[in-house]
C-alpha positions in Angstrom: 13.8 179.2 166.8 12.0 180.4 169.7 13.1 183.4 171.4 13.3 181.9 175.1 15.4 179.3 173.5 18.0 181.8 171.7 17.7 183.9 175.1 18.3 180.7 177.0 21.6 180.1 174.6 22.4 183.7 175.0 22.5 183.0 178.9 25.1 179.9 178.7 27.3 181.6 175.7 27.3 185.1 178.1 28.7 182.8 181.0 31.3 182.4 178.6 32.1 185.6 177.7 31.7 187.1 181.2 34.6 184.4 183.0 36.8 185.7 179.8 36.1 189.5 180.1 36.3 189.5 183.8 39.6 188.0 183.1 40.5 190.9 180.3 39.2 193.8 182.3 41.2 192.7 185.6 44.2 192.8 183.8 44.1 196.0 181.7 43.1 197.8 185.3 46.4 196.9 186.7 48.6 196.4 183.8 47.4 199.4 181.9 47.5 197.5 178.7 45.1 195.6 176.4 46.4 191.9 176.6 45.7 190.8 172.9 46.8 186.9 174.3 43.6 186.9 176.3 42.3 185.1 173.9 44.8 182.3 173.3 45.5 182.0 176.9 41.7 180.6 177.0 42.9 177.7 174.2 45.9 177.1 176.5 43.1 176.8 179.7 40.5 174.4 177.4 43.7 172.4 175.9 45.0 172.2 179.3 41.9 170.5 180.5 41.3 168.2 177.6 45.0 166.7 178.3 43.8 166.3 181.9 40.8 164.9 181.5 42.0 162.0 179.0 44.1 161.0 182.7 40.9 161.9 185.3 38.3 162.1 183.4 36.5 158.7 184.9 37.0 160.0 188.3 34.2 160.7 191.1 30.4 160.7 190.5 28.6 163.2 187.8 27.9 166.6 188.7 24.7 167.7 186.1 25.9 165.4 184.2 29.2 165.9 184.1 32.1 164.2 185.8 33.7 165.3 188.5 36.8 164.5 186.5 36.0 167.0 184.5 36.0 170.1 187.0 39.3 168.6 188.1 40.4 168.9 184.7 38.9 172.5 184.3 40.7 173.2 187.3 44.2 172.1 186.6 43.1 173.5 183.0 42.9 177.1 185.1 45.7 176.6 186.7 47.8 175.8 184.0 46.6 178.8 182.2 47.6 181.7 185.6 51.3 179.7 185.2 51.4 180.7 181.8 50.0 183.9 182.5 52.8 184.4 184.7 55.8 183.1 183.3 54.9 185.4 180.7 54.3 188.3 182.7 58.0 187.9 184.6 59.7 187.0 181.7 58.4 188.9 178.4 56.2 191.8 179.6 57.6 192.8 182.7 61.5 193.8 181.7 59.9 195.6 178.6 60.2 199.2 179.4 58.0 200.5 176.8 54.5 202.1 177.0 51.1 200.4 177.0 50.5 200.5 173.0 54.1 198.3 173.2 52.7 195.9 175.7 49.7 195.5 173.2 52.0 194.9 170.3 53.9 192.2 172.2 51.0 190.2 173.6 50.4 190.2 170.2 53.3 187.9 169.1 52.4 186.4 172.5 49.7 185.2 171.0 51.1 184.0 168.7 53.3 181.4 169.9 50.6 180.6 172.6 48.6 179.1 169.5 51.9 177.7 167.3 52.6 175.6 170.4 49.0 174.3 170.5 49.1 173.5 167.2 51.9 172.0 167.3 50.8 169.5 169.8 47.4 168.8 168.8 47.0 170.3 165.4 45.1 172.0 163.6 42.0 169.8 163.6 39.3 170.8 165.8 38.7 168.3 169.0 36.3 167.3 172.0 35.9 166.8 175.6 34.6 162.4 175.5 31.5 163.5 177.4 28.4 162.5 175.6 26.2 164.9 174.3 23.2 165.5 176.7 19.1 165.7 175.5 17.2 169.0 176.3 15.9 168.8 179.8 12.4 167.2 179.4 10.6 169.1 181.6 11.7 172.7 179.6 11.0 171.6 176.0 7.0 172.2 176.0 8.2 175.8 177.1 10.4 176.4 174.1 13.7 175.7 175.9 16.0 173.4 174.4 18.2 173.6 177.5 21.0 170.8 178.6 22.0 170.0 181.9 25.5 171.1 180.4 24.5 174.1 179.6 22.9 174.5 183.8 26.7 173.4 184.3 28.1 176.1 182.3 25.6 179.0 184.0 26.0 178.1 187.5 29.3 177.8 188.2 30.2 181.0 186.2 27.8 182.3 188.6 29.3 180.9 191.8 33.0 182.0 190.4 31.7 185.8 189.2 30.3 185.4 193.7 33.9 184.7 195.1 35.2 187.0 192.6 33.2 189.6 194.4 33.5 188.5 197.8 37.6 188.5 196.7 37.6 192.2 195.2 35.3 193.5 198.1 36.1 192.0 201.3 39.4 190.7 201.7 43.0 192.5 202.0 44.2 191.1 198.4 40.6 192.3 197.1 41.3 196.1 198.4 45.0 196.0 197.5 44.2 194.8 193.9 41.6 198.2 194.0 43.6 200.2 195.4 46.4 199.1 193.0 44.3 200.2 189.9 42.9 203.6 191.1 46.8 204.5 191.8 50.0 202.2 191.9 52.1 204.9 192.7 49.6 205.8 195.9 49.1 202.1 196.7 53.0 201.7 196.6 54.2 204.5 198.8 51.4 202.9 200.9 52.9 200.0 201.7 51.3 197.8 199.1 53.8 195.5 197.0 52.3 196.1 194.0 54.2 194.0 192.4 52.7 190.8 194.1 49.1 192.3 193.2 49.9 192.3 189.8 50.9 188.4 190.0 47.6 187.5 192.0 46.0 190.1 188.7 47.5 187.4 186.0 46.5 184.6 188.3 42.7 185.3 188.7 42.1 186.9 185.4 44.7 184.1 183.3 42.6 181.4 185.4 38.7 182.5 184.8 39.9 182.5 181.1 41.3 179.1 181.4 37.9 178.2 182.8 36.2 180.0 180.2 38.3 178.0 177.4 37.4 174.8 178.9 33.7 175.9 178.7 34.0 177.0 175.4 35.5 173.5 174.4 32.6 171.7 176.3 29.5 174.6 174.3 31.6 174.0 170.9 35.0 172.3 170.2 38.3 173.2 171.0 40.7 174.5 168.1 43.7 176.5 168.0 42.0 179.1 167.1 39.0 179.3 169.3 40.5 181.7 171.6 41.2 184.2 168.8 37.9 183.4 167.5 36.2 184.7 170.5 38.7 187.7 171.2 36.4 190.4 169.1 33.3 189.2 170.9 35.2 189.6 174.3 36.8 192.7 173.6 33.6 194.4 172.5 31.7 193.2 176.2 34.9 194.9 178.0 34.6 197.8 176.0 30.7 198.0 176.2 30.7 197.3 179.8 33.6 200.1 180.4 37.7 198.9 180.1 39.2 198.4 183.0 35.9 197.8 185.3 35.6 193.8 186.1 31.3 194.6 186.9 31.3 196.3 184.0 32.7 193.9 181.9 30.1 191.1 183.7 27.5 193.5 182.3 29.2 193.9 179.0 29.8 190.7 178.7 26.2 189.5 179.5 24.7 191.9 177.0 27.4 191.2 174.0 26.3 187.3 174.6 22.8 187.2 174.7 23.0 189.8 171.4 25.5 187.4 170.0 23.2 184.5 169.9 19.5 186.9 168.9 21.3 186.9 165.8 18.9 184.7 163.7 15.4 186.9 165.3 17.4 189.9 163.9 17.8 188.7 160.7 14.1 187.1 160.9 13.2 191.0 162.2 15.6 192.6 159.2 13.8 190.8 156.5 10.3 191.1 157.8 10.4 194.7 158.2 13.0 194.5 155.9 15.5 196.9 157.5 19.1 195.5 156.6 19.3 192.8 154.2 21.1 189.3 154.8 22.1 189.9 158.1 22.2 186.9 159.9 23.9 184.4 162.6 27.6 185.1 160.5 27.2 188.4 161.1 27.5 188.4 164.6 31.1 189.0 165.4 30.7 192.3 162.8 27.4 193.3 165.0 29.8 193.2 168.2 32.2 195.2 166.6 29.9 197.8 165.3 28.7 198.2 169.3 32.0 198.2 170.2 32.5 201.1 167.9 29.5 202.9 169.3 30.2 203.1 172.3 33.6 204.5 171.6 32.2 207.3 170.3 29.2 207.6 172.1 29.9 206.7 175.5 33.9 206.0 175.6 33.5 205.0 179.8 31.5 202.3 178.6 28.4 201.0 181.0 30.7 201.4 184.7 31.3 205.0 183.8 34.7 205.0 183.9 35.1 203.0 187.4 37.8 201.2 187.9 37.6 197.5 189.2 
């Protein structure tokens, strides 16, 4: 496979993993915990959306290919998965009055029920979005790019939301409440600030680009119960990499883990020439994202941001 065409994949599957780490690192900067549910709060997003599209999905003209029945689905999908977010938030984490590694432990049972109820509904079978499958755009393939107008989908409108994200965090009151909030609560509080309220809008922006990220990752794949935890590792390590707790770190983590994710197969084609490490290949992908996660733990623990918060 060429390598424009596995850096072109790398691209679409990084849009991906930035909506979902964005998502992650937003909520660890004002929750001061590692929320293990990310994950499965992206199946409830992309399961969310498959049970709205089956109602919308004929409606309005194609966008790239796509109907627009299906960003109102990834929409509602989003939506569906903040409510969560919250519910669970006010209910379960919220009275808790234990420390961040007991947060962790309990969005990890979270979890769990997240994906018992899924599977419950739509079992354990993995499903799709009825969109037909799109051929490479012409006009790329004599370059080596295998590239669908699904996958332009994918790219560009994680690129518009990562846009408003900034314009959000930078330049309106909730964006410098939400900063000022994670540098110091107790500072943003005697401020004035309900802090309280910023960490709702927290769960609602970072709970909803996961829910879009799911839907994506049902429309690049299939959707399973299990896809969000699938994907967890992969999205943990592009937080980490890009420094926890910073959401442009984690865009630049979670471009870099992506594009690595998906050179897999010119490693192993690299490994074996040379030969450095044998029988490394595309299945070891997830175990090369942990190994950088690992590295830069010791290495560098600020990760790329340096520490920066949000």
């Amino acid at each position: 496979m060429a390598i424009l065409e596995l850096l072109a994949n790398g691209l679409v599957f990084s849009s991906i993993i930035v909506l979902a780490s964005i998502g992650l690192s937003l909520v660890y900067s004002i929750a001061d915990f590692a929320n293990f549910a990310h994950g499965d709060t992206m199946a409830v997003g992309a399961y969310a959306s498959l049970l709205t599209f089956g109602v919308v999905g004929g409606v309005g003209p194609t966008v790239l290919a796509l109907p627009a029945g299906f960003f109102i689905a990834l929409a509602i999908g989003a939506a569906v998965a903040a409510l969560v977010a919250v519910v669970t938030h006010v209910l379960v984490y919220e009275p808790l009055e234990v420390d961040s590694i007991g947060l962790l432990i309990t969005s990890i049972g979270v979890a769990f029920v997240y994906r018992a109820i899924i599977q419950l509904r739509f079992g354990s079978n993995p499903v799709e979005f009825d969109i037909p499958l799109q051929r490479p755009i012409d006009a790329l393939v004599p370059l080596g790019l295998r590239v669908t107008v699904h996958d332009v989908a994918i790219v560009a409108t994680a690129a518009l939301l990562v846009v408003g994200l900034h314009v959000l965090l930078q330049y309106t009151d909730l964006g410098r409440k939400m900063r000022a909030t994670a540098d110091n609560p107790d500072l943003a509080r005697v401020s004035g600030i309900r802090t309280r309220h910023v960490e709702w809008w927290t769960w609602i922006i970072g709970a909803g680009l996961a829910g879009v990220g799911g839907g994506f990752l049902g429309l690049y794949n299939q959707l399973s119960p299990r896809m969000g935890f699938d994907i967890l590792l992969v999205v943990f390590a592009a937080v980490i990499l890009g420094g926890i707790g910073s959401v442009y770190g984690a865009m630049a983590g979670g471009l870099l883990i992506g594009v690595i994710n998906q050179l897999m197969p010119a490693i192993s084609d690299l490994a074996v020439a040379l030969p450095l490490v044998p029988n490394v290949g595309p299945a070891y992908a997830d175990s090369v994202a942990f190994l950088i996660m690992v590295a830069v733990l010791l290495i560098r623990p600020s990760g790329i941001a340096g520490g920066e918060s949000t």
